[in-house]
Residue, then its C-alpha position, 0 to 999 in steps of 0.5 A: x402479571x397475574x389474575x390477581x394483580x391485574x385486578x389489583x392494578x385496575x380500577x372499576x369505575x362503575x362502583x361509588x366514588x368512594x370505593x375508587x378513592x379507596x381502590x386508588x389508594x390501594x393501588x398507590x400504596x402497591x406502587x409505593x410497596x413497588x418503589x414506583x414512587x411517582x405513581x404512587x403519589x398520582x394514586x394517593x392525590x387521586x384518592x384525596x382529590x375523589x374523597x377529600x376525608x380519606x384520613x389512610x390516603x392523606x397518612x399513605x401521601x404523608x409517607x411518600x413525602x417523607x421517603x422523599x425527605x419532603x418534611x413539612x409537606x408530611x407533616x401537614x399530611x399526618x396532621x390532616x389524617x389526625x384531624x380525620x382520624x383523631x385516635x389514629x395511632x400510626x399517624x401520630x407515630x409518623x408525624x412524630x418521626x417527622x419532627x424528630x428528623x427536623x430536630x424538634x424534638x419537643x413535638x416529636x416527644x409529644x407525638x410518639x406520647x400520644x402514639x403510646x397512648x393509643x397503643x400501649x405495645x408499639x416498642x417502636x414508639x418507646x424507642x424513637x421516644x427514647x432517642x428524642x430524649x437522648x437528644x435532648x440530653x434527658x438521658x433518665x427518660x431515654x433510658x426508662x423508654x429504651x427498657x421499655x422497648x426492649x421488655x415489649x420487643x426483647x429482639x430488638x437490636x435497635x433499642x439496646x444499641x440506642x440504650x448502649x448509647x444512652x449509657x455512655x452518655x452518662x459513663x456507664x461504662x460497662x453498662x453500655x458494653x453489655x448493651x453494644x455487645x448485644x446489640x452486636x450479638x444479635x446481629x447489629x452493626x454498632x460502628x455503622x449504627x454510631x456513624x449514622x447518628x454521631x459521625x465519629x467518636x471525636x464527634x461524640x466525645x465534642x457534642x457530650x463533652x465525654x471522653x470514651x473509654x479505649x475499649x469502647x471507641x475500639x468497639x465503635x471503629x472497629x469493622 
């Protein structure tokens, strides 16, 4: 271990408490980097327990519940760090990705807003937004977020597969082979991306009531 990440790794219990709090933090967000996900959270409960109003250490802990799937136990954490830290943006942004795992995705809309609100630039926020209302079937919406995201981020794989999907939702043809075919140009996987959110092309075609194109369930299947 170096000079520097011995320092990192230990804690000098001569300075305020809540500079441990913060050192604890910190440390528990270097486990976390690491993968040693049970340190991490001694680290981050230890913050909290020392400085019951440390907004980053609740959000750090509400990330490490929502690595272990643990998703209402995320949400109290992001709610708590909102309440601490009311215009803090990743928190909002976080706990919006929460909901839109459970589903509800109304909550999840209202917190990738206010994540927008506070940074005006977060693509990532404009095309997790964008899929909230995809799957609310409010296709206009997810679109017009997609866009967005893609004008703040013109890289980003992501949003034109979302956008591709988006455009077959509404049997835009073409539009959403133009869209796929970049996403796949740029280096994205569409048949893994699609399997992830929809299963199957049969699945798609049940859930929406569209039947794809040949060509397009070709481009879906095909590894």
């Amino acid at each position: 271990m170096s000079l520097m990440n011995a320092d990192v790794m230990s804690l000098d219990l001569d300075t305020s408490i809540v500079d441990v709090a913060r050192a604890h933090n910190y440390r528990g967000f270097i486990f976390f980097q690491q993968g040693d996900l049970d340190r991490a959270i001694e680290d981050f409960n230890s913050a909290i327990e020392l400085n019951p109003n440390y907004a980053d250490a609740y959000y750090n802990r509400g990330i490490f519940y929502g690595k272990k799937n643990i998703l209402d136990d995320a949400i109290k954490d992001f709610s708590k760090a909102i309440e601490l830290k009311p215009e803090y943006a990743r928190a909002y942004y976080s706990r919006g990705a929460a909901y839109g795992y459970k589903g509800e995705y109304d909550d999840a809309i209202k917190d990738f807003s206010k994540a927008i609100e506070l940074n005006r630039y977060d693509a990532i926020a404009y095309n997790n937004r964008g899929s909230a209302y995809r799957r609310k079937n409010q296709i206009e919406e997810a679109i017009s977020d997609y866009t967005e995201a893609i004008r703040l981020k013109p890289d980003f794989i992501d949003a034109y597969n979302n956008r591709g999907l988006a455009w077959l939702q509404l049997g835009e043809w073409e539009k959403a082979k133009l869209d796929l075919s970049k996403a796949t140009f740029m280096g994205g996987d569409i048949v893994v991306a699609f399997q992830k959110i929809h299963g199957s092309i049969a699945d798609f075609e049940q859930e929406y009531n569209i039947p794809l194109q040949k060509d397009i369930a070709t481009m879906l299947t095909q590894q």
